[in-house]
C-alpha positions, 0 to 999 in steps of 0.5 A: 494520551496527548498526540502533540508534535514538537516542533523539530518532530513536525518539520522532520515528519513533514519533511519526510512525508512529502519526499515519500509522497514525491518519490511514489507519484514519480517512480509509479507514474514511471511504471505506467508511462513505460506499460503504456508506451510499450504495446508488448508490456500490455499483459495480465501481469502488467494489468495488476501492476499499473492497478498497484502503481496507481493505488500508489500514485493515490497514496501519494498524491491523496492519502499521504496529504490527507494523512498528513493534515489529520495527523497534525490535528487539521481541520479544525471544528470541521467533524464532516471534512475531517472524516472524509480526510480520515476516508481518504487515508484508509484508502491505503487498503487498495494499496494491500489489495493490489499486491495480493492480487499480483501475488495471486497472478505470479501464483498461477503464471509460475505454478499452473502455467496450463490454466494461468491462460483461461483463467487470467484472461484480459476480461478476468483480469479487469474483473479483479481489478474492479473488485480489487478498487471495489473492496477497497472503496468498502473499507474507506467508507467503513468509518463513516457508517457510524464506526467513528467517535465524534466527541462532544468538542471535536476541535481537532481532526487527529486520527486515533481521536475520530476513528475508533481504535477497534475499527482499526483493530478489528477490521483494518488490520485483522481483516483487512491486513492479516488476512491477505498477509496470511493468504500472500505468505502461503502464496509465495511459500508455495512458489518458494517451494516449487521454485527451489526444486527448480534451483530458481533461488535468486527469483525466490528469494525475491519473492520473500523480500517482497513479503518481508518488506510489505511485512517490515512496512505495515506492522508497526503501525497496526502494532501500536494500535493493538497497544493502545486498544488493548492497553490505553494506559500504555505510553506510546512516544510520539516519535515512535508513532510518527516512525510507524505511520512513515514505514507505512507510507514508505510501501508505496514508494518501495514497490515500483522498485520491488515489482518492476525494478532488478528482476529478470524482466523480458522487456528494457523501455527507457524513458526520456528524463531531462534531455537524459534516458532513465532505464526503466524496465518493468515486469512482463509475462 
């Protein structure tokens, strides 16, 4: 299978890129501007949103660029900084990792309120964001531990070309993905439930929006790398791919507005924007 672009298909995608990346570093650096100015947004919650806002601001500003010069086959006879760029972009992962452990905190503030206290502590807090940032390094060095190929006439750095596709498969997206989906869906199934006896609706279907959207964003793209591993023979489009690495880039700038965005928030911070103030708020205990 040839990963070439056409010309129109690369301005388009690059195009695309670059305002995606634009609108991720801006929205999440807005996040944790406003939780850093505000002494009272400084909460467990908000602890787990800055560590999604900044995986994000990462997805903007290293892993989006990263993904864009692999993905139009650069560097070139360059094998070790190509997989280093390849490293950068599965760094997404620390991304997924973020929004599961700000599913698992909304879980226990709405649902085991008594416990949320002792268990979410400050100390705790910073605990599961570091293992959070750690588990994500683990997967980015993954394809560097000799789960890559390195054909004989390596001239061009193209992703599906250099990592193999059962990492991507096996491990990225079974493990990796499903895995914190699965566990995310019986999360906010939960809630769903005990928020419904409540006749909090609106609040739950947020929460599955959330989900749907997270869902809408990565599955494409882990899709096509089921169909070319399990079907090499199988003819992709190349817009079509190109589509699917876009929705999954998408997720980072969609989440600073999901998470702190049009939600019931107990704090309003507004922010100097241009001789202008932007009303920003942002999700708090």
């Amino acid at each position: 299978m040839q990963y070439r672009f056409q010309p129109l298909l690369k301005g388009l995608y690059i195009t695309t890129e670059l305002i995606i990346a634009v609108l991720a570093i801006i929205g999440n650096f807005l996040v944790c501007l406003a939780i850093t100015r505000n002494k009272k947004l400084r909460t467990v919650t908000n602890y787990f949103l800055v560590s999604l806002a900044v995986s994000d601001i990462l997805v903007g500003l290293v892993a989006i660029p990263c993904a864009m010069l692999t993905d139009l086959g650069r560097p070139h006879h360059n094998l070790p900084l190509c997989l280093v760029l390849l490293k950068l972009f599965v760094l997404l992962q620390s991304s997924i990792l973020s929004l599961l452990a700000v599913a698992a905190e909304r879980y226990m503030a709405i649902l085991l309120p008594f416990q949320y206290q002792h268990v979410m502590s400050p100390r705790n807090a910073h605990l599961a964001l570091l293992v959070t940032w750690g588990l994500g390094a683990i997967s980015g060095t993954v394809p560097l531990m000799n789960w890559n190929r390195q054909p004989a006439h390596a001239d061009y750095c193209i992703f599906p070309c250099m990592v193999d596709m059962s990492y991507m498969v096996y491990f990225n997206f079974f493990c990796c993905l499903l895995v914190p989906l699965a566990a995310m869906f019986i999360i906010y199934g939960h809630i769903f439930l005990t928020v419904r006896r409540q006749l909090r609706c609106i609040a739950a279907t947020f929460l599955f929006l959330v989900l749907f959207l997270f869902m809408v964003c990565w599955m494409p793209i882990h899709i096509i790398n089921c169909v070319l591993l399990f079907c090499p023979r199988c003819e992709v489009p190349m817009s079509l791919i190109v589509a699917a690495i876009l929705f999954s880039h998408a997720n980072s700038a969609l989440n600073p507005i999901l998470y702190a965005y049009r939600m019931r928030y107990d704090h309003s911070v507004r922010l100097p924007c241009q001789n202008t103030f932007c009303a920003f708020t942002v999700l708090s205990n």
